[in-house]
N, C-alpha and C positions, 0 to 999 in steps of 0.2 A: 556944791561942787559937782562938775561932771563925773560920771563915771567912768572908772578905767576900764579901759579895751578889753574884750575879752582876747584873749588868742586866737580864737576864728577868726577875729574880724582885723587882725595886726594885718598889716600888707604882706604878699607874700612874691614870691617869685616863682612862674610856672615857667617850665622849660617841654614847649611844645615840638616833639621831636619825630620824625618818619623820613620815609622816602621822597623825594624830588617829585611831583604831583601827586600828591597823598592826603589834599585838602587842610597844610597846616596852619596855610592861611586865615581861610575860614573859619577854621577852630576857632584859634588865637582871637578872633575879631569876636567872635559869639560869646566867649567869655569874658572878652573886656567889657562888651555890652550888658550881660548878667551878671557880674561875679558883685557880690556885695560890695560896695566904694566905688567898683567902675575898677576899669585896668587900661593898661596902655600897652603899645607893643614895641617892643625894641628887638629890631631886624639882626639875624645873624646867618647874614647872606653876604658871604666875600663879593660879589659883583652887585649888590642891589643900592653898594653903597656910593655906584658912578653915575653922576650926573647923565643922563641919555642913554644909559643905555637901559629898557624899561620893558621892551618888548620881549627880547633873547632872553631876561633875567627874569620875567614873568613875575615882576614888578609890583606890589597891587596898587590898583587903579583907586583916585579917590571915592567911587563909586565902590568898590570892594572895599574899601579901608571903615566905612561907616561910619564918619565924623570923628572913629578911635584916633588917637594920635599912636602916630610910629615914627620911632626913630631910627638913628641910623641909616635911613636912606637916602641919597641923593647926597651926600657927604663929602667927596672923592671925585678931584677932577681926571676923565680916563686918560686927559692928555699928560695930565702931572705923574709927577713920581710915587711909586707904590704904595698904597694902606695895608700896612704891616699888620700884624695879628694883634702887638701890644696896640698900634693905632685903637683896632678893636675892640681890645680889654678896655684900655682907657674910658673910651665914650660910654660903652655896654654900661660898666660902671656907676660914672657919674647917672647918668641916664634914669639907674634902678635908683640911686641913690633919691633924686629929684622924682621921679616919680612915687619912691615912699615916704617925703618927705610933704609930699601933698595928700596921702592919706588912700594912696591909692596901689594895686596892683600891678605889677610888673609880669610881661610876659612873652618871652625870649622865643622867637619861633624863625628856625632859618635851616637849612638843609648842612653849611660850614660847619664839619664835622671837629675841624681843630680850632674854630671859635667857640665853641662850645665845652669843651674839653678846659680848653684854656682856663675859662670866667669858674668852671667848678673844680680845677683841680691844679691851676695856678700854670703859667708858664715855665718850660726850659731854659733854662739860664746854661748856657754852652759856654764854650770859648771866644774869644773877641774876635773877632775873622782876621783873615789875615790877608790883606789886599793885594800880594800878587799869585797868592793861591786862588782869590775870587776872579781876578781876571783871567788868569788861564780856563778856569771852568766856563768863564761865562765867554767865551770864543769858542767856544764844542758848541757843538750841534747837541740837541735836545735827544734825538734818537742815541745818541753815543754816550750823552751823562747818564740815559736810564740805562743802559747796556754795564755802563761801572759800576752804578750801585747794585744793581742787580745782582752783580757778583759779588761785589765786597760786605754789603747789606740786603740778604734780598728781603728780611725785616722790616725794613723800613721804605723800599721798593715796593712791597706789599700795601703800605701804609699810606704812601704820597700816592695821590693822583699823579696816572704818567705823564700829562701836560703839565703837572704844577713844577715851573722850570725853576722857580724860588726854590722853593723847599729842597729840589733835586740838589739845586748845586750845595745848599746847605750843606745839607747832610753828606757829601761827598767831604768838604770843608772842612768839619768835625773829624772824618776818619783821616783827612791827611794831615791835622793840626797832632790829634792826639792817637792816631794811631786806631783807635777803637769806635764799634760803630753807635752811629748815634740811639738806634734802638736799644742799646746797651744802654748806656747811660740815660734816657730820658724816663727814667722809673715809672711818672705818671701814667706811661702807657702801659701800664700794670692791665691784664685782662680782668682781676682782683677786682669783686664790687664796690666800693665806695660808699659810704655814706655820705650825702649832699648836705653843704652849710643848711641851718638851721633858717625854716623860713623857703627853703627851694624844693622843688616839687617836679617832678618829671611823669608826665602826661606824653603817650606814644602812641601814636596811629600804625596799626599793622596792613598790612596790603599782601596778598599772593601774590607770587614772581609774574603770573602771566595776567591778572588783571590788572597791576600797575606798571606793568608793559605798555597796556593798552592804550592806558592814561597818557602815559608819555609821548605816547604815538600820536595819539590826539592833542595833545598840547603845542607838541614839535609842529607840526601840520597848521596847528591855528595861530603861531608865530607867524612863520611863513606867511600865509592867507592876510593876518593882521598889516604886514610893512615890513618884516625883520631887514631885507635884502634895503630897503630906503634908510631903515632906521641906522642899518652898517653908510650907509652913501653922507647920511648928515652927521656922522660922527666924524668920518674921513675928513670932510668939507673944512672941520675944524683945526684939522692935526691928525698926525699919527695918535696911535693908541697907543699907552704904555703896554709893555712887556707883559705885565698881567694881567690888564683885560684884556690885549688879543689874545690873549690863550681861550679866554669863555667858552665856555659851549658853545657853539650857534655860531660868537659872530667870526671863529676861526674858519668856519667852514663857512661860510657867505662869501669871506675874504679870499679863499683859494675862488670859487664860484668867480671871483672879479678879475681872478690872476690866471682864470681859462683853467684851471687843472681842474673843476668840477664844474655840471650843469646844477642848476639851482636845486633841479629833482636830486640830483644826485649827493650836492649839500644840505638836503633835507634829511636823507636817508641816513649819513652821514652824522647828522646831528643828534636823530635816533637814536643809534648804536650809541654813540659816547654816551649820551646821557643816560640808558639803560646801564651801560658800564657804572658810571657814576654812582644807582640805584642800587646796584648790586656791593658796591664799597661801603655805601650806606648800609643798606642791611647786615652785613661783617661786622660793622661799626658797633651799630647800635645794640649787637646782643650783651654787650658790655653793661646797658643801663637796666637787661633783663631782672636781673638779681638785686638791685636799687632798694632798699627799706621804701614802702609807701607808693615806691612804682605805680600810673597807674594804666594800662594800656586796654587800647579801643582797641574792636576789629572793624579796620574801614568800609570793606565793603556792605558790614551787614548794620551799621551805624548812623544812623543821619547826622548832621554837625548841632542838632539842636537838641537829637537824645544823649550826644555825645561832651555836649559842653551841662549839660543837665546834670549827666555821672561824674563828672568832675567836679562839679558844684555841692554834691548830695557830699561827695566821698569828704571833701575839705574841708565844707565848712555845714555838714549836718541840712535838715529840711528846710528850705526858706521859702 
């Protein structure tokens, strides 16, 4: 009879987590390639999962992906109607499931701060909306829903990205259904450490503020350089964008660029900024997974991605 598994060697699920160009791609690929059984990668990237859009989203290229299979991306058409969070759960899910299912490792790597949250600490179950409260909201201008919450929640203000016009008008939705705000009621956002399902593991690349500035800055630049401004043109050609990818990083500001209120330099510039913003939500974010049981965090800059998938290897599953 074979022998049972030891527990090192059960599948597990790694949750590769940092800043927005903080190499967690690369990680994630380097331990799929090393980790004993092999692993796979499932995307938790709210934009990676739109058909075309590849460049602005920083995408990885099959040439970057290394034969690993990744899921989750290319999922979501950007002309169609939104990929919700549960859309997200949903596939993440099956995804682990099917990948543990063939004897292999799972491993969760995407910058989507409330994808992530979600798969380990389960979604908010709120009130059923109320469709002509959704409509009044969603006729305001985006500057004026964040100017509401801000005051009524600024909680939760603090919490949503100021372009994420979903979540905004949510949350407004919630205070004027039941009166109270949503950061009240959505517990999970307990700053409280967690201990993670049994089997899940959280691996964190740290960056200082002004070298992964840098990164950003050179990423931003090498979109550009790559098509970004063409990649926005063949997206057009196809249809409008839904509501939440024209919000993206990058191809918001391409698209002002096309509607004359920005020069391209100055949609670069532009792109910068937000996405540094972005980096800096993220680092707020993530001190929440500091205190995690088994935690185990790199420092990037002084880390190569192959001493770094090396220490995550040694720590999990002993010398191999």
């Amino acid at each position: 009879m074979p022998a049972t598994p030891s527990p090192t060697d059960a599948p597990r699920t790694i949750l590769v987590l940092g800043p927005t160009a903080g190499g967690k791609t690369a990680l994630s690929v380097e331990l799929a390639l090393r980790m004993p059984g092999g692993g796979e990668c499932v995307s938790a990237d709210s934009m990676q999962v739109y058909r075309g859009m590849d460049i602005g989203t920083a995408k990885p290229s099959a040439e970057e992906r290394r034969g690993v299979p990744h899921h989750l991306i290319d999922v979501a058409d950007p002309h169609g109607g939104p990929f919700t969070v549960a859309d997200w759960v949903d596939g993440a899910r099956a995804a682990i499931e099917a990948i543990h299912a063939r004897g292999r490792h799972a491993i969760v790597v995407g910058g989507t701060n409330l994808y992530v949250k979600s798969l380990t600490e389960g979604m908010f179950e709120g009130p059923a909306g109320d469709p002509e409260i959704r409509a009044r909201l969603e006729a305001l201008p985006t500057e004026m829903l964040r100017g509401d919450l801000e005051h009524h929640d600024p909680v939760a203000a603090s919490r949503i990205h100021f372009n994420d016009r979903r979540r905004t008008i949510r949350a407004l939705e919630v205070w004027m259904i039941t009166g109270r705000r949503i950061s009240e009621l959505q517990q999970q956002w307990s700053d409280a450490p967690r201990a993670l399902p049994a089997g899940m593991h959280v691996v964190g690349l740290e960056w200082p503020v002004d070298l992964i500035n840098q990164r950003i800055n050179h990423r931003v630049h090498a979109m550009v350089e790559a098509g970004l401004e063409q990649e926005v043109m063949r997206l057009l050609a196809k249809g409008s964008l839904n509501r939440q990818a024209i919000e993206a990083v990058g191809y918001r500001e391409v698209l002002r660029h096309f509607a004359h209120e920005l020069s391209i330099e100055e949609a670069e510039e532009e792109t910068k900024v937000r996405t540094r913003q972005y980096a800096r939500q993220q680092r707020t974010w993530l001190r929440r997974f500091k205190a995690v049981p088994g935690a185990i965090w790199i420092d990037g800059p002084m880390t190569t991605t192959e001493a770094a998938a090396g220490l995550v290897i040694e720590t999990l599953f002993g010398a191999r």
